[in-house]
N, CA, C and O of each residue as an XYZ file, in Angstrom:
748
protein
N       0.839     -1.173      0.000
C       0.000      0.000      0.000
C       0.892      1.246      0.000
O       1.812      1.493      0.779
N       0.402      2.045     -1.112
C       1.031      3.665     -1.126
C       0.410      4.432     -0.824
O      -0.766      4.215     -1.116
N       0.660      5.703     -0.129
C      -0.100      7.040     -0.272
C      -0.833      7.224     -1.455
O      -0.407      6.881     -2.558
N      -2.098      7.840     -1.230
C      -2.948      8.203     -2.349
C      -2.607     10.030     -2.963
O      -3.029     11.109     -2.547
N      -1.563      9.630     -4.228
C      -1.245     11.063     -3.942
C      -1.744     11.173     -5.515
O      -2.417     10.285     -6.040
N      -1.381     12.228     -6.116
C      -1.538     12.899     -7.367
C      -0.295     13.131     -8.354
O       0.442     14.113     -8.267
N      -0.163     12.177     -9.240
C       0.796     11.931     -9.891
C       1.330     12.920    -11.635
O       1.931     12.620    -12.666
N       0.460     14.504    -10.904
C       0.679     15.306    -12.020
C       0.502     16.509    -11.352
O       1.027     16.680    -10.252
N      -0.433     17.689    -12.089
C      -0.407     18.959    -11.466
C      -1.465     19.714    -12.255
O      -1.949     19.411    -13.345
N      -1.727     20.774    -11.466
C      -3.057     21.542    -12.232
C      -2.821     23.030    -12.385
O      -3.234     23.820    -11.536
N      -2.169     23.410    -13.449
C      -2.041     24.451    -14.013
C      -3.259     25.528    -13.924
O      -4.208     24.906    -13.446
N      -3.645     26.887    -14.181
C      -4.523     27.835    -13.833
C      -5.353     27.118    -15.515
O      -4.877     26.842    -16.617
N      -6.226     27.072    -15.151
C      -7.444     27.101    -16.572
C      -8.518     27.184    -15.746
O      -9.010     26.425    -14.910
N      -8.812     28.413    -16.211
C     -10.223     29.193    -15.315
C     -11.613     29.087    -16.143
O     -12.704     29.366    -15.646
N     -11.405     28.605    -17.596
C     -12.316     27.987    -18.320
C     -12.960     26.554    -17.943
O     -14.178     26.380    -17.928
N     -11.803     25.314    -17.569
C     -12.058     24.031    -17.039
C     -12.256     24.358    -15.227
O     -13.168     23.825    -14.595
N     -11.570     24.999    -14.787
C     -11.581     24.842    -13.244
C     -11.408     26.735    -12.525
O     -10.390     27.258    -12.073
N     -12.541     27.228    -12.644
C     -12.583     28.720    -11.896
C     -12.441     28.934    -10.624
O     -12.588     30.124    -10.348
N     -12.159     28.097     -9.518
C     -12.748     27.674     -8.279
C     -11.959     28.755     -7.989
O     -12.441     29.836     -7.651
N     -10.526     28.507     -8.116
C      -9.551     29.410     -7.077
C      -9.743     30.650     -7.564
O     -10.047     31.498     -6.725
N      -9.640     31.026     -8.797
C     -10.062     32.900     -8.934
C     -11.576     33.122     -8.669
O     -11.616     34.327     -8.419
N     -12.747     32.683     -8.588
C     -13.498     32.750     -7.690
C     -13.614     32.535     -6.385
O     -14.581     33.108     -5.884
N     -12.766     31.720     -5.450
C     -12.555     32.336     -4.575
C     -11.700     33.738     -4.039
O     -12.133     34.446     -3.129
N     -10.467     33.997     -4.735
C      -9.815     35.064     -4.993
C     -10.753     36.389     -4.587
O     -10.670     37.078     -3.570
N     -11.976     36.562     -6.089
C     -12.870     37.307     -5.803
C     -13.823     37.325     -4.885
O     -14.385     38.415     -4.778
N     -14.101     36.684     -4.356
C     -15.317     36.481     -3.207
C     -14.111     36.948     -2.083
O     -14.633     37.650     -1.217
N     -13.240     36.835     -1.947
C     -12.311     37.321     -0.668
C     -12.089     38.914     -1.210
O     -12.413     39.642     -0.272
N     -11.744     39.564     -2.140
C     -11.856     40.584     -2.478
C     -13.138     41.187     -2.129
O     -13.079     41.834     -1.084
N     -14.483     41.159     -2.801
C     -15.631     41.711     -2.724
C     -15.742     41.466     -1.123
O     -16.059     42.542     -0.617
N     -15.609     40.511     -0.187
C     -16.239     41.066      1.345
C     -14.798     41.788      1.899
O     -14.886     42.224      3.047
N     -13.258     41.999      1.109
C     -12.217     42.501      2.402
C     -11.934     41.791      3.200
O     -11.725     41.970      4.400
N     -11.890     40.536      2.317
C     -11.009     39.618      3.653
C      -9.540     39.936      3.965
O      -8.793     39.607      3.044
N      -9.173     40.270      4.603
C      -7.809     39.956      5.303
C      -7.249     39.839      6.524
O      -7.901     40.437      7.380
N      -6.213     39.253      6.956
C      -5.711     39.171      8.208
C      -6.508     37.810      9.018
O      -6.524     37.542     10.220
N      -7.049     37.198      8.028
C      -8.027     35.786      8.686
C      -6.800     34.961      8.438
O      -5.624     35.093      8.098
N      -7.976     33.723      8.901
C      -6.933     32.447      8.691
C      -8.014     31.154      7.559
O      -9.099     30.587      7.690
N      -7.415     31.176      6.982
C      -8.163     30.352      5.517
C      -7.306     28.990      5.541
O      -6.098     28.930      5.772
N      -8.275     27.759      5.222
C      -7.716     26.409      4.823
C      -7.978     26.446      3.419
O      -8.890     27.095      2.908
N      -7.077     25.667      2.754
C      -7.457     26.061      1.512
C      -6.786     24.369      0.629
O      -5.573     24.171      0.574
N      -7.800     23.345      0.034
C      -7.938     21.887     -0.532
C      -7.528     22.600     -1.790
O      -8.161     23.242     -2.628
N      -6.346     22.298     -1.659
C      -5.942     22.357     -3.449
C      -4.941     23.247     -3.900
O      -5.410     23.761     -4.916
N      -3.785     23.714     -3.684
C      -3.338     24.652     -3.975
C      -2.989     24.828     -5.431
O      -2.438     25.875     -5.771
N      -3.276     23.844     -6.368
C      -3.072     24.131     -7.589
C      -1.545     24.671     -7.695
O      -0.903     25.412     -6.950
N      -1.156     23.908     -9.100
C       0.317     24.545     -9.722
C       0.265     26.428     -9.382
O       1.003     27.035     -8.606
N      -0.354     26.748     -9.860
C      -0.439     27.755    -10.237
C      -0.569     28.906     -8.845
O      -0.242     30.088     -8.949
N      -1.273     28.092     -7.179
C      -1.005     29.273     -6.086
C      -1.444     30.271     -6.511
O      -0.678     31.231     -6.420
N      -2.966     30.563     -7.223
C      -3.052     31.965     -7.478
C      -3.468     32.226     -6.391
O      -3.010     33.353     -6.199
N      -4.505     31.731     -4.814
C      -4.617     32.056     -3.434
C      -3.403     33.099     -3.210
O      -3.537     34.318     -3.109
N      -2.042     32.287     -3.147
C      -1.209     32.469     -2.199
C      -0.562     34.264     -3.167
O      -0.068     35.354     -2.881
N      -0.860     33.766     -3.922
C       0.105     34.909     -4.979
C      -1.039     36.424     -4.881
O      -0.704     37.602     -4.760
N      -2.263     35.903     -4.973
C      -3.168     37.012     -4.576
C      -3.423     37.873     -3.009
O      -3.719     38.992     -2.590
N      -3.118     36.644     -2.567
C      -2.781     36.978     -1.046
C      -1.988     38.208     -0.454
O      -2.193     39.284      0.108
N      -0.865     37.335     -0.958
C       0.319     38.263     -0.802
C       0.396     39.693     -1.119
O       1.197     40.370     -0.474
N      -0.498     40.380     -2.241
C      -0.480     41.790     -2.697
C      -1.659     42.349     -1.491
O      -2.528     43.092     -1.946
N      -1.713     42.097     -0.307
C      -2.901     42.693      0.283
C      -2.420     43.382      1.277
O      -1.614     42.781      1.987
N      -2.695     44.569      1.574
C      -1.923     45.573      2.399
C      -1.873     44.727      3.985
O      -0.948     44.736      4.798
N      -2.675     44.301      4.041
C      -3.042     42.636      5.834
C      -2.984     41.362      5.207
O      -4.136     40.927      5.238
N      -2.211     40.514      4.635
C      -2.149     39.472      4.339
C      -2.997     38.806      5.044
O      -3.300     39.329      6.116
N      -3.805     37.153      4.614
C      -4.393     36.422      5.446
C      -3.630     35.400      5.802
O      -2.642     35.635      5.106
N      -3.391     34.473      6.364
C      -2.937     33.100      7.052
C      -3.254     32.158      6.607
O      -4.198     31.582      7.148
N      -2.567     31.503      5.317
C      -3.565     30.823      4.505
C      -2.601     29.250      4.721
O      -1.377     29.190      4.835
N      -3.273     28.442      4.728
C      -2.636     26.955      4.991
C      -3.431     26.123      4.003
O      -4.523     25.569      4.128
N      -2.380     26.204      2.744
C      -2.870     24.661      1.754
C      -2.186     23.301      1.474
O      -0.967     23.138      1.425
N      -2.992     22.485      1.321
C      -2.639     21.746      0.932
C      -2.713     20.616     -0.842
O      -3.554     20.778     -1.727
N      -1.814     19.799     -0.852
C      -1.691     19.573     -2.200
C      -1.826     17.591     -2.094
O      -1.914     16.962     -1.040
N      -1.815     17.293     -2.798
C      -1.441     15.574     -2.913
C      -0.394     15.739     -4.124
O       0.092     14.612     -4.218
N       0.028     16.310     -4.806
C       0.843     16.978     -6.096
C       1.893     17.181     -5.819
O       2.076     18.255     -5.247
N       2.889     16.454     -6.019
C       4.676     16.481     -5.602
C       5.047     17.460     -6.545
O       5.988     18.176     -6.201
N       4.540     17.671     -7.655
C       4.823     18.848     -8.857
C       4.286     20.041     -8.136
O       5.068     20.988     -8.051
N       2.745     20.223     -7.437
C       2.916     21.534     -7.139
C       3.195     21.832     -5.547
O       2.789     22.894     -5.073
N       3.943     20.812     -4.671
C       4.922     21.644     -4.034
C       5.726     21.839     -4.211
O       6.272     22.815     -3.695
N       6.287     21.093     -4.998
C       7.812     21.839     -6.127
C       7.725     22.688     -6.609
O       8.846     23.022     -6.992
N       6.303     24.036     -7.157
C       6.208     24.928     -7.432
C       5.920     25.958     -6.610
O       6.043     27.110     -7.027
N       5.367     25.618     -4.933
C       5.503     26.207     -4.188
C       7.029     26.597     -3.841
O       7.553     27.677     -4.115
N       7.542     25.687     -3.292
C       9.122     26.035     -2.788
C       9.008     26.787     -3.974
O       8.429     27.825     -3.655
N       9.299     26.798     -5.349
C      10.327     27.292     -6.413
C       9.282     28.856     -6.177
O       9.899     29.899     -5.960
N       8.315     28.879     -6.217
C       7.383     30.382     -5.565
C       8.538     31.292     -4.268
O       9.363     32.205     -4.281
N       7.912     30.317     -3.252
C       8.291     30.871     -1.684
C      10.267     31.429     -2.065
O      10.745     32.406     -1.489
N      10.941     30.736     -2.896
C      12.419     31.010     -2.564
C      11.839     32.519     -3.821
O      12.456     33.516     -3.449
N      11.285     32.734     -4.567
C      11.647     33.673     -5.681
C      11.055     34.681     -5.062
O      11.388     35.841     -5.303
N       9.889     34.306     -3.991
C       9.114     35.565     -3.731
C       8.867     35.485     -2.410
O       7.676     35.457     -2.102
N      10.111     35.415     -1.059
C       9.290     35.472     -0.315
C       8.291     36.454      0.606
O       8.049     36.575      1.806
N       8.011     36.856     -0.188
C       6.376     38.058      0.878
C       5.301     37.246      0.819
O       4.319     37.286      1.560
N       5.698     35.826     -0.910
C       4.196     35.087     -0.808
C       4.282     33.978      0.606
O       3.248     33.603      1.158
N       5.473     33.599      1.012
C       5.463     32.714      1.877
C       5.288     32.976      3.042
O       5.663     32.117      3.840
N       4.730     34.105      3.532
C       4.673     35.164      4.405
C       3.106     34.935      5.108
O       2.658     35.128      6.238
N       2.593     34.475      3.964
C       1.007     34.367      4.327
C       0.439     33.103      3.779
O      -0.778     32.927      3.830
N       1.113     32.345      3.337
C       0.658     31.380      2.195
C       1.927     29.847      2.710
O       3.140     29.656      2.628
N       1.100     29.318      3.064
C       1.903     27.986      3.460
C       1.429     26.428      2.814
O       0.507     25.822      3.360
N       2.233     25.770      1.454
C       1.434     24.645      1.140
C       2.551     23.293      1.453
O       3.699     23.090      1.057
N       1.546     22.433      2.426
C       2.415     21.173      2.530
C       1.861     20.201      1.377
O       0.935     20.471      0.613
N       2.639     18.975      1.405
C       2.236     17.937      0.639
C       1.920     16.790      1.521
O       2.737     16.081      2.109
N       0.266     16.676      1.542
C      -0.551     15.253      2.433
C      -1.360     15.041      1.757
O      -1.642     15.653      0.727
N      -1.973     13.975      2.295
C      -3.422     12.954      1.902
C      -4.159     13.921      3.098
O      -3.876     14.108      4.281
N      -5.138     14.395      2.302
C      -5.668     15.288      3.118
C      -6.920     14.303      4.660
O      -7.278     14.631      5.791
N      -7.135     13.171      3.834
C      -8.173     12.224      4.564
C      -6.535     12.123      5.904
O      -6.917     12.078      7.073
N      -5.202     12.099      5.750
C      -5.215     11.718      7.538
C      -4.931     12.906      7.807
O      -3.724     13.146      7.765
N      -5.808     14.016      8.156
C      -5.454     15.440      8.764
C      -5.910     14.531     10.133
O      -6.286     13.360     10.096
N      -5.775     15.382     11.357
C      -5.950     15.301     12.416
C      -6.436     16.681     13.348
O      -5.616     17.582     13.525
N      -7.581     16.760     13.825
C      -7.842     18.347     14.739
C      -7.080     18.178     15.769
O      -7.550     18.982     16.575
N      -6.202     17.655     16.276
C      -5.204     18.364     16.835
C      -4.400     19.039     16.413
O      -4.043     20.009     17.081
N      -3.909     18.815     15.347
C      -2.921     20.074     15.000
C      -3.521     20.868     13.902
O      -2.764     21.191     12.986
N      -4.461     21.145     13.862
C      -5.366     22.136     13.138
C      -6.086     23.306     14.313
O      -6.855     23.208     15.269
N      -5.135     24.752     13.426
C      -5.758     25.784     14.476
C      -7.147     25.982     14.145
O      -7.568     25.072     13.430
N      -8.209     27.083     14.495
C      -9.450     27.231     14.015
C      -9.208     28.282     12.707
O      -8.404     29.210     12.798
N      -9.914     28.054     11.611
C      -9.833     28.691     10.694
C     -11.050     29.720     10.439
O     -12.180     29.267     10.622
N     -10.896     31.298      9.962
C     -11.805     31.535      9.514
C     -13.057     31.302      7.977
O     -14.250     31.499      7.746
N     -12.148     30.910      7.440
C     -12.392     30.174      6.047
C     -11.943     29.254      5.614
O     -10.762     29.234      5.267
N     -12.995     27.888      5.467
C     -12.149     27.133      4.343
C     -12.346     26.537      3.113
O     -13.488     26.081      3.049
N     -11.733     26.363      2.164
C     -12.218     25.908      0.794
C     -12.622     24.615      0.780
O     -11.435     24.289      0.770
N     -13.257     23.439      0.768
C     -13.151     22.402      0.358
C     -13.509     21.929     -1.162
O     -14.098     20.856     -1.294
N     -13.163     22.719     -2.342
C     -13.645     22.529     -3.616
C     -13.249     21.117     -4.082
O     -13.243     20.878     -5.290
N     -12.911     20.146     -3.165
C     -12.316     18.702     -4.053
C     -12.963     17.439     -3.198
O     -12.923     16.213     -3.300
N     -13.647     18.495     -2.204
C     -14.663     17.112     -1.733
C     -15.188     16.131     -2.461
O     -15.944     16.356     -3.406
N     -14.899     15.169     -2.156
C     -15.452     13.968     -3.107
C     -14.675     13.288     -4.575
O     -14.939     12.328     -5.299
N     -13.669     14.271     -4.563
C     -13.103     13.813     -5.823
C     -11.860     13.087     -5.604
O     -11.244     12.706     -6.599
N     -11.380     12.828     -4.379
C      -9.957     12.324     -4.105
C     -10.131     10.437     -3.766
O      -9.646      9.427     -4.276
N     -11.229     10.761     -2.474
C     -11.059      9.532     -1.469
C     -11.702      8.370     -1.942
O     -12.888      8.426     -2.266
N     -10.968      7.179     -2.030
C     -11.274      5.882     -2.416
C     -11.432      4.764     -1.359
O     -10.318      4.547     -0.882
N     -11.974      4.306     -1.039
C     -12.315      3.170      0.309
C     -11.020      2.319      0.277
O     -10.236      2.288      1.225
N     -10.841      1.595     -0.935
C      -9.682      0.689     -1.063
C      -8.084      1.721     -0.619
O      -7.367      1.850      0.373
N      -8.139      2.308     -2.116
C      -6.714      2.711     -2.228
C      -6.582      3.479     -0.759
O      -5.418      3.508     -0.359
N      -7.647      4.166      0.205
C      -7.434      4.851      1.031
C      -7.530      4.361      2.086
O      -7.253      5.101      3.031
N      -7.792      3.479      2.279
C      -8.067      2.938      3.700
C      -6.713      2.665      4.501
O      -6.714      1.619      5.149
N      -5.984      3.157      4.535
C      -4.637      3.705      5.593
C      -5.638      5.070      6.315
O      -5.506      5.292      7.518
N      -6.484      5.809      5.588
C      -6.759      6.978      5.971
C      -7.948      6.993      6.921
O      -8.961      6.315      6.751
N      -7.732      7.836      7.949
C      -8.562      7.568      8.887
C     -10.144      8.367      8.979
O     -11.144      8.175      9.671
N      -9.782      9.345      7.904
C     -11.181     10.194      7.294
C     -11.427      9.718      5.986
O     -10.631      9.446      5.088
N     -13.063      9.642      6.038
C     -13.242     10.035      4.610
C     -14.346     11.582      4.197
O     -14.469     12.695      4.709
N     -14.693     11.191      3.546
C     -15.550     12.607      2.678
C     -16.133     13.412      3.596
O     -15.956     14.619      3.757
N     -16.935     12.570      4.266
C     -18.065     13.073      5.482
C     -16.991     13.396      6.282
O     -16.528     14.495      5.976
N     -16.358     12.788      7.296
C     -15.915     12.883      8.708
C     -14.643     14.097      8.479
O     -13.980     14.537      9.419
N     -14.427     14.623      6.694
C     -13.399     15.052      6.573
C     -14.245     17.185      6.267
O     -13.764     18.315      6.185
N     -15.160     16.776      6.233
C     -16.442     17.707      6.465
C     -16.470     18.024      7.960
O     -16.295     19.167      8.383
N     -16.712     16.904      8.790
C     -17.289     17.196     10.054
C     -15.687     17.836     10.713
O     -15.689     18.688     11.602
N     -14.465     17.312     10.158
C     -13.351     17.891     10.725
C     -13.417     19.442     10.955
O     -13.232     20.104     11.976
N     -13.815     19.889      9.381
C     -13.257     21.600      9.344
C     -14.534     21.963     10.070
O     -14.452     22.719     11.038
N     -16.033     21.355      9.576
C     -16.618     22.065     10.538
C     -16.250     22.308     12.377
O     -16.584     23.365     12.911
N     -15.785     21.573     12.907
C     -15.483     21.595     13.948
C     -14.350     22.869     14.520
O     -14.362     23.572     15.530
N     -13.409     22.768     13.355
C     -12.280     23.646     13.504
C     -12.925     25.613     12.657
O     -12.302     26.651     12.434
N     -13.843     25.356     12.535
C     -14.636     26.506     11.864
C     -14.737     27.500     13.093
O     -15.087     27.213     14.238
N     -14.330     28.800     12.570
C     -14.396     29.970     13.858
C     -15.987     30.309     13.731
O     -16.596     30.109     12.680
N     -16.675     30.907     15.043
C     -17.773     30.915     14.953
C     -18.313     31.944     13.890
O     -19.493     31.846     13.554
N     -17.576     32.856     13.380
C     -18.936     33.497     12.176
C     -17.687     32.990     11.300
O     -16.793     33.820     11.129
N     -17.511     31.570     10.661
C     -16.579     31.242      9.802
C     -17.463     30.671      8.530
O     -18.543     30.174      8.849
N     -17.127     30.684      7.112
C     -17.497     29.766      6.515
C     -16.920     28.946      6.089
O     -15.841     28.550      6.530
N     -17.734     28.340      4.768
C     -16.795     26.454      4.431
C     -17.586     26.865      2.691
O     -18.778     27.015      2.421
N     -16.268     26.954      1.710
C     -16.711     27.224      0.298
C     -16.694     25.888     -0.253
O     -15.933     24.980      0.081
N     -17.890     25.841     -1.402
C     -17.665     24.420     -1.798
C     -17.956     24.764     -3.749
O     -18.623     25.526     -4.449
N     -17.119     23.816     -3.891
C     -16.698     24.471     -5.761
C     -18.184     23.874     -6.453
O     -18.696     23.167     -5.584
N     -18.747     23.890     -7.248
C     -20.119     23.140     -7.896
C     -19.836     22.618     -9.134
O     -20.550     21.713     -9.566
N     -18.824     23.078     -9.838
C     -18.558     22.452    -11.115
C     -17.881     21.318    -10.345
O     -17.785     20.442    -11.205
N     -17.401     20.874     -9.309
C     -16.313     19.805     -8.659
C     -16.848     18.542     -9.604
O     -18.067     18.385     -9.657
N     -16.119     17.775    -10.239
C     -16.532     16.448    -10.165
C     -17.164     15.826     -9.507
O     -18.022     15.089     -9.993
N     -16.907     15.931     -7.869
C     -17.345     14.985     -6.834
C     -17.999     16.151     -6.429
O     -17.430     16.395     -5.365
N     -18.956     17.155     -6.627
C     -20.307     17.748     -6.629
C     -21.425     17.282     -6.118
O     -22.143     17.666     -5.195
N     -21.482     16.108     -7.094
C     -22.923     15.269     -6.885
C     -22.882     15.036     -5.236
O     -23.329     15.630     -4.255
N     -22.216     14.020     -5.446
C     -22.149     13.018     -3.607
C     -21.348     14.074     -2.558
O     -21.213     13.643     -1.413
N     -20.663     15.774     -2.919
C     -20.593     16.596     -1.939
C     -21.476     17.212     -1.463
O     -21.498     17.436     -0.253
N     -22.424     17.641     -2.293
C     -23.682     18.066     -1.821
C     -24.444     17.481     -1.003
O     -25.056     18.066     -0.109
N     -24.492     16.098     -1.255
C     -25.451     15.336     -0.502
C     -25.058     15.548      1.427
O     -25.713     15.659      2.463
N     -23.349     15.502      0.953
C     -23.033     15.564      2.406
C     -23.061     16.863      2.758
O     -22.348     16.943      3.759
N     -23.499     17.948      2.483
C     -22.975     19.000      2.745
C     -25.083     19.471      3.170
O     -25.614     20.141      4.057
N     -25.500     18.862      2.263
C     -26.899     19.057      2.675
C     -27.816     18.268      4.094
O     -28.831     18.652      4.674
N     -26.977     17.075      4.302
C     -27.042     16.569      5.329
C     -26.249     17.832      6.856
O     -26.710     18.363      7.866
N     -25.385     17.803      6.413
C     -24.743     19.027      7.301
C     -25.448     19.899      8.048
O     -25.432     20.084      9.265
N     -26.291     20.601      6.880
C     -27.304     21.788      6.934
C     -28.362     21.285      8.100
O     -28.573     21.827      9.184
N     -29.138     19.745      7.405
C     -30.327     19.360      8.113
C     -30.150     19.119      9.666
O     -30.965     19.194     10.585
N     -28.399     18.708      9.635
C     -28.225     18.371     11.115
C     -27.745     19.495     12.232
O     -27.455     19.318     13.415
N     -27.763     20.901     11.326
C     -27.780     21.666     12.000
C     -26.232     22.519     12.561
O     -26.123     23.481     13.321
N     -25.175     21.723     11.846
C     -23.747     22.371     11.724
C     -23.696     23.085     10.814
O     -22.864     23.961     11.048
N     -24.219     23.217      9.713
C     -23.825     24.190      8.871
C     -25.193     24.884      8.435
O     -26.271     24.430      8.820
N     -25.101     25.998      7.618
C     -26.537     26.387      7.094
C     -25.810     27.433      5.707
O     -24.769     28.080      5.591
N     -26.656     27.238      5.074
C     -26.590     28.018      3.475
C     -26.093     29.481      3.840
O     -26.464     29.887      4.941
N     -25.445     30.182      3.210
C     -25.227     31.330      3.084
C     -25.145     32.158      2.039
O     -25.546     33.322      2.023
N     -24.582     31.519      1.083
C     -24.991     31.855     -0.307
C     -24.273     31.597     -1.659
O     -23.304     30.897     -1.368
N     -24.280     31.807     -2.892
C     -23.768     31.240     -3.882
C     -22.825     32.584     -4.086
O     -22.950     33.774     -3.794
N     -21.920     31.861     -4.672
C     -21.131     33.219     -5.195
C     -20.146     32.541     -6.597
O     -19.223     31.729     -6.641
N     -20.645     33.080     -7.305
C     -19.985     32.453     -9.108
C     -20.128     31.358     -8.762
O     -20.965     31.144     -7.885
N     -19.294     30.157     -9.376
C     -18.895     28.835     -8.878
C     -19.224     28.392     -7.689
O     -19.525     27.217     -7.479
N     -19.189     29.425     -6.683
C     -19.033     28.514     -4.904
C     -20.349     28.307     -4.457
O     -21.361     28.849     -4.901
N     -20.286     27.680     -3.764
C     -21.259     27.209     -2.708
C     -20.792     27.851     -1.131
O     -19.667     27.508     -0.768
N     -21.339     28.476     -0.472
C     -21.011     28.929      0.317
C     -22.203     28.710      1.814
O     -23.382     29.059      1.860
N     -21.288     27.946      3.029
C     -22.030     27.612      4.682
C     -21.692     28.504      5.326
O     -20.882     29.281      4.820
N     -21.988     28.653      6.168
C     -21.666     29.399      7.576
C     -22.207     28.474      8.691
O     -23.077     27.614      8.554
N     -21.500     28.822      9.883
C     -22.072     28.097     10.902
C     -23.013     28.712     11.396
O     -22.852     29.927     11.278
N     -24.133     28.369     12.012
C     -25.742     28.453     12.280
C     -25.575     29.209     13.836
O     -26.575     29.499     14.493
């Protein structure tokens, strides 16, 4: 058994995948800064971290990748520029074994890849899956925090379901759409 990682990388195409410059903008239009953001996916490309960085209050942004190519483009980022590494931190994990112990509370977090990673077989080293990896951030969610969720996602279909269960059980509740996102808040 190997880690379930990602054996390529995802370049910016905002035609196939808008998620991250829609989130970009949705942090622009309310003035986010100086929070603390989780952020599923950092993409080759770090436009989060790179947008981040030009903000007179940087936010505290912690991503992650399964993509050995794009933390190799992080480091090769963080050494060329560091003001982006200043606010913008991406490790390389299987995001299913996070653990809330060493997760601070976040004011925002992305989960745009819910559903598209975790496999029962190949993953079962991992001690979360889809749901319980939901109920994680909700838990670690600051109280007026939200949780963005991408809708074009592949794994859309069966995120929603969990994310609508969420709602009914009373951890999360709708807040609103914004381009691409899906957007909770806690209740």
């Amino acid at each position: 058994m190997k880690l379930n990682f990602w054996d390529d990388t995802w370049p910016l195409d905002v035609s196939e995948c808008p998620c991250d410059a829609h989130f970009v903008e949705y942090l622009k239009a309310r003035g986010v800064s100086g929070k603390t953001i989780f952020h599923f996916g950092s993409g080759e490309h770090h436009l989060l971290g790179i947008e981040n960085a030009k903000l007179a209050r940087p936010n505290q942004i912690v991503a992650v990748t399964a993509s050995r190519k794009e933390c190799e483009t992080y480091i090769d980022l963080a050494i060329a520029d560091p003001k982006v590494a200043n606010g913008y931190k991406v490790t390389f994990l299987d995001i299913y074994t996070l653990d809330r112990r060493i997760l601070p509370q976040f004011d925002y977090v992305s989960l745009f890849h819910l559903c598209e990673f975790y496999d029962p077989k190949i993953s079962s080293y991992a001690p979360l899956d889809d749901r319980q990896l939901l109920d994680l951030f909700v838990d670690r969610l600051a109280p007026d925090g939200r949780v963005l969720f991408y809708q074009g996602s592949n794994g859309w279909g069966q995120g929603q379901g969990i994310v609508e269960d969420a709602c009914r059980a009373g951890r999360l509740a709708v807040d609103e759409t914004f381009l691409s996102l899906f957007v909770c808040r806690r209740p």
